[in-house]
C-alpha positions in Angstrom: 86.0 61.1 -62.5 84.2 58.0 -63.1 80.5 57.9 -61.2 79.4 53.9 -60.8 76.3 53.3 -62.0 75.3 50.6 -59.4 72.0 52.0 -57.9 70.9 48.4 -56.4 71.7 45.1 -55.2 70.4 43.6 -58.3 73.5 45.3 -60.4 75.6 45.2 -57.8 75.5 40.9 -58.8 75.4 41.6 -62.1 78.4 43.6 -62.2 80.6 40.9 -59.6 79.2 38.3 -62.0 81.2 40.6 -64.6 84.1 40.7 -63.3 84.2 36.7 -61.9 83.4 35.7 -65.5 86.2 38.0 -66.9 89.0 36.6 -64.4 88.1 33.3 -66.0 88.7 34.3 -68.8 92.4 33.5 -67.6 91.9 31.6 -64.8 90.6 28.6 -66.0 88.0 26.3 -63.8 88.3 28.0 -60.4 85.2 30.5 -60.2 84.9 29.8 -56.5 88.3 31.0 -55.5 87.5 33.9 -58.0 84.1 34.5 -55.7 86.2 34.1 -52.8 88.1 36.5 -53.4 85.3 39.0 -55.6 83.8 38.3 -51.8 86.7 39.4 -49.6 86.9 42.1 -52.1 83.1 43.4 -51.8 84.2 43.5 -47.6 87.6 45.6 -47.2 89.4 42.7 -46.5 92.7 41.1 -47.9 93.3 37.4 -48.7 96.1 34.8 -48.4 96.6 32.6 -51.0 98.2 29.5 -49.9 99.1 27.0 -52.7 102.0 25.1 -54.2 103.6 27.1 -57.4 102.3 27.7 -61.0 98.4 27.3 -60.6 97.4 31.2 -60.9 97.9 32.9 -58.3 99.5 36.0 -59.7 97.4 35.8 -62.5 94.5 35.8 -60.5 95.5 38.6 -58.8 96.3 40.6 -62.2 93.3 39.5 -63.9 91.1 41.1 -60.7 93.4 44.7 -61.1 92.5 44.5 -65.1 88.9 43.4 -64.4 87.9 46.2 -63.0 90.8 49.0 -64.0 92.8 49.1 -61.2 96.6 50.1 -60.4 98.3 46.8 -59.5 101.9 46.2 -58.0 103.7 43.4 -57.5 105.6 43.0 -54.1 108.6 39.6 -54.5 109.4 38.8 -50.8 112.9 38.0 -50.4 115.0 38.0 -47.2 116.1 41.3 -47.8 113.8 43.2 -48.5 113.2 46.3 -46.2 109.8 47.4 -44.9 110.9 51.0 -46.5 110.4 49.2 -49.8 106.9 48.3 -49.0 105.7 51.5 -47.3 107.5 54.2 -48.7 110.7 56.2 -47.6 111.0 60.4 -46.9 114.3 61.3 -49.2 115.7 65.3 -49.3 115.0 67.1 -52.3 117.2 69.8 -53.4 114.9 71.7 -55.5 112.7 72.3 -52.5 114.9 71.9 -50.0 112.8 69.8 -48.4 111.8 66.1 -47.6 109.2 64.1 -49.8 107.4 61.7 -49.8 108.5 58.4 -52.0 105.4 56.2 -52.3 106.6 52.5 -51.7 104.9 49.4 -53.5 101.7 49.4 -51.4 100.6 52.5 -53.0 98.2 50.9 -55.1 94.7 49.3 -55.3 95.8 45.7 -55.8 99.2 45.0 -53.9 100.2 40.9 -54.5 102.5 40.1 -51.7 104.3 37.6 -53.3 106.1 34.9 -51.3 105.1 36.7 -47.7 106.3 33.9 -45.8 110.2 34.5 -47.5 110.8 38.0 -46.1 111.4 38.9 -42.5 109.3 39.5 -39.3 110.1 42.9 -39.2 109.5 43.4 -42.8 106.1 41.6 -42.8 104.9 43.5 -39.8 105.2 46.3 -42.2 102.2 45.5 -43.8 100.1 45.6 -40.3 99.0 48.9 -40.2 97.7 49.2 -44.1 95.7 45.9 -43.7 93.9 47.2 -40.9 94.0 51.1 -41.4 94.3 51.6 -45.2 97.3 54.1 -44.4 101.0 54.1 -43.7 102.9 56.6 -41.3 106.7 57.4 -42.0 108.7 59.6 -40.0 105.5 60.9 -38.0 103.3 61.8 -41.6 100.5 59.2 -42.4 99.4 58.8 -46.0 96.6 57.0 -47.4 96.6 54.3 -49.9 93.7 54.5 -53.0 90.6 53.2 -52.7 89.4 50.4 -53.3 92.7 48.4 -51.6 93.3 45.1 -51.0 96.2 43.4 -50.5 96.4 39.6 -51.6 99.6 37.5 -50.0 100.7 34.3 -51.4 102.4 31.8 -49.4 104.1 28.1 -50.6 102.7 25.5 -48.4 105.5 23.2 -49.7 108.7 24.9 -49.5 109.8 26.0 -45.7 113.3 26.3 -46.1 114.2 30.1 -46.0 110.9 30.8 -44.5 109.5 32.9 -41.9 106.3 31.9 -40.7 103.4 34.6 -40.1 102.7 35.5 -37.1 99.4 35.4 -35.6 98.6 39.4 -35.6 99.8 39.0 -39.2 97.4 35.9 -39.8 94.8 37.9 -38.3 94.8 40.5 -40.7 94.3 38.3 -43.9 90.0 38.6 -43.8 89.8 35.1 -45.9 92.2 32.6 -46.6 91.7 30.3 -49.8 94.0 27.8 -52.1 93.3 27.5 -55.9 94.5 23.3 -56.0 95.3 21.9 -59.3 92.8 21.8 -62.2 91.5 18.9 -63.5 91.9 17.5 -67.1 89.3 18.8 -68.6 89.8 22.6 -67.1 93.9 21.8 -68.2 93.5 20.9 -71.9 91.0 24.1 -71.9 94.0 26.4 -70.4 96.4 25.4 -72.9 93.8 25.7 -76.0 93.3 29.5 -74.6 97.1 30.2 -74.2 98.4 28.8 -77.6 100.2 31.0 -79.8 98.8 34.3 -77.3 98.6 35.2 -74.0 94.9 36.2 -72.9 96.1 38.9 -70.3 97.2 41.4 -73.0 93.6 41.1 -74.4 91.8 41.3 -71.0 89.4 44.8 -71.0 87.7 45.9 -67.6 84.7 45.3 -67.0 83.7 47.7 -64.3 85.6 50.4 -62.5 86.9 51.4 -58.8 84.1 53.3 -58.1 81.7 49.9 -58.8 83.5 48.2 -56.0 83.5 51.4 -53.6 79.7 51.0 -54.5 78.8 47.1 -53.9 81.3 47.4 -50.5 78.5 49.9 -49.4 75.5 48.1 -50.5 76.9 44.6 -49.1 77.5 46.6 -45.6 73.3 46.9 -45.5 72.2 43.1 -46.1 70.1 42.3 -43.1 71.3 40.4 -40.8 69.2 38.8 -38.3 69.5 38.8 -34.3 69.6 34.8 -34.3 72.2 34.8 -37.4 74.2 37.0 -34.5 73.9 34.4 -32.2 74.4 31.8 -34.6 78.4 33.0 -35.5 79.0 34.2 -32.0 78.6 30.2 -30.7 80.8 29.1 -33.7 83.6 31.3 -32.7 82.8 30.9 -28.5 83.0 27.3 -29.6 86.9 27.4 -31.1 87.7 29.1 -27.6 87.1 26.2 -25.3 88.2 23.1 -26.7 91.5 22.0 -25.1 92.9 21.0 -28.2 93.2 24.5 -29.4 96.0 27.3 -28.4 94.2 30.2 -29.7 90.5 30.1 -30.8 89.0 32.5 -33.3 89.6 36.2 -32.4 86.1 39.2 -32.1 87.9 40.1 -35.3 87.0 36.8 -36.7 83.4 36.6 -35.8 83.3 40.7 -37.2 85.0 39.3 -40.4 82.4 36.1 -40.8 79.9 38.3 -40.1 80.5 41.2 -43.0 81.7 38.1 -45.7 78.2 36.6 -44.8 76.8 39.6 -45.7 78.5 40.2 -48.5 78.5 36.5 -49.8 74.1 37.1 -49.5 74.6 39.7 -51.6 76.4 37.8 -54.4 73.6 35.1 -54.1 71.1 38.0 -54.8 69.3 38.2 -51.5 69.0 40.8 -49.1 68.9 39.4 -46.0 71.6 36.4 -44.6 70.7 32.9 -43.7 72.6 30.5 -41.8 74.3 28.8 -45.2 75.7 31.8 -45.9 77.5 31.6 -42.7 78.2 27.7 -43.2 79.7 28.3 -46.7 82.4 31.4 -45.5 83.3 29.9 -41.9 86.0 27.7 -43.1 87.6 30.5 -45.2 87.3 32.8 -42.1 88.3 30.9 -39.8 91.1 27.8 -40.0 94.1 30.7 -40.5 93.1 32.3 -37.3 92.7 29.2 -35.4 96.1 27.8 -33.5 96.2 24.5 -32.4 98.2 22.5 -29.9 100.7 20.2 -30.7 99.1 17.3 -28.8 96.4 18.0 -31.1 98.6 17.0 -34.4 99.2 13.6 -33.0 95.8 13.0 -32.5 95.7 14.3 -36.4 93.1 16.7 -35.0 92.8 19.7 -37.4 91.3 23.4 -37.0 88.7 22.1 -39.8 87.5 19.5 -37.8 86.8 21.8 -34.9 85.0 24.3 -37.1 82.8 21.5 -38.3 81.8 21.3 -34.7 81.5 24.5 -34.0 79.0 24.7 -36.6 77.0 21.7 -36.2 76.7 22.9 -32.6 75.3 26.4 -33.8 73.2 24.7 -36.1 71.2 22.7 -32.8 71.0 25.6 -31.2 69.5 27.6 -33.7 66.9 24.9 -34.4 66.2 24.8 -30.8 
């Protein structure tokens, strides 16, 4: 069994720098989503990609499961899909004359939900207990899934007929919550030079393994983190409870989750210990999904980015203070 190698934080960076740079190799000109994600990654978390069609979102995803040698399956939501197809079913065997166990998609270290938002409730709340437990139960028996796991859900901002939208225990569960956008021209005429004539997946190598990630989740888990940095995310999230133009503010879950990616996000920056940037820089990411707003609120064109900015330029006075 592979041992990592990663004794410290300094190639603990190192090897996420690795495996950033080797994602780019096919996804052209978006190395913060690729951090983003290299960051949610580095936490236990899973992310939802929310972007219009054909800008990389699969191949991000694959490009992470090559990177660092991981199994990867692909989940297509469709309206009838079945939550047994995602979790796994218990079928009789004759030869033993007993039931087994038939691992369903999640079974893997890298699931892409593609398309979430397309299958049913009942089928997405499937997923609930694996986001937050790493396990699945059927018919009374709980199994784990492989470690690392991390489930990455894309979703068409564009396209809401034949849509279910996620509910917010489902929103919840997604630790970070990024959208690649379009490339520019520059990062476009690069893609197609790459692609011509080959396609650079085939070609991708890994550049670390399962146990490297295992390893930089543990190291990014000790980054100091200061009492007033405490104080500091607990005012931004207090902050998104108590406006009136917001249904549902930012969840304990969500101030644990901005805590840890501010950790983790120190860590990629090579420093030991978090300052109130790192916060800053993760909040939005953390933060918009799991914020629900009221409807008077989109008349007055008042978005959950807008509040956050407050919430942090609030924290920010009182910290200074």
């Amino acid at each position: 069994m592979y041992e990592s190698r990663i004794t410290n934080n300094a190639q603990a960076v190192l090897c996420m720098q690795h495996i950033i740079s080797n994602v780019e190799k096919i996804i052209v000109g978006k190395r913060y989503a690729a951090s983003l994600v290299m960051t949610t990654l580095a936490c236990k978390g899973h992310v939802l990609i929310e972007d219009v069609p054909g800008v990389g979102k699969t191949s991000l995803v694959a490009a992470l499961a090559r990177s660092v040698n991981g199994s990867f399956k692909r989940i297509q939501f469709t309206p009838d899909i079945m939550p047994s197809d995602i979790t796994g079913y218990s079928a009789f065997s004759p030869k033993t004359g007993e039931f087994e166990y038939r691992p369903g998609a999640v079974m893997s270290q890298f699931v892409l939900a593609d398309e979430i938002n397309r299958t049913s409730p009942k089928t997405q709340s499937s997923l609930l207990e694996v986001m937050e437990e790493n396990q699945v139960t059927v018919d009374g028996l709980t199994y784990k899934v492989p470690s690392p796991f991390i489930v990455l859900a894309t979703q068409n901002p564009v396209e809401y007929l034949g849509t279910y939208a996620l509910p917010e225990a489902q929103l919840d569960r997604f630790f970070m919550k990024i959208s690649l956008g379009y490339p520019d021209d520059k990062e476009e005429s690069k893609m197609l030079d790459r692609f011509k004539g080959r396609n650079p997946m085939a070609e991708l190598q890994p550049v670390a393994e399962g146990a490297d990630i295992i390893r930089i989740q543990s190291l990014a888990e000790q980054i100091h983190v200061d009492a007033s940095i405490n104080k500091f995310i607990v005012t931004i999230a207090r902050f998104t409870r108590e406006q009136p133009d917001i249904q549902l503010g930012a969840s304990p879950r969500a101030s644990l989750c901005l805590f840890k990616a501010a950790q983790a996000w120190a860590l990629y920056n090579s420093r030991d210990y978090v300052v109130p940037d790192d916060v800053i820089q993760m909040a939005p990411h953390i933060l918009e999904h799991r914020i629900l707003m009221k409807q008077e609120a989109a008349i007055k064109k008042i978005r959950a980015t807008d509040i956050i900015d407050k919430a942090i330029k609030l924290a920010t006075a009182e910290l200074k203070n």
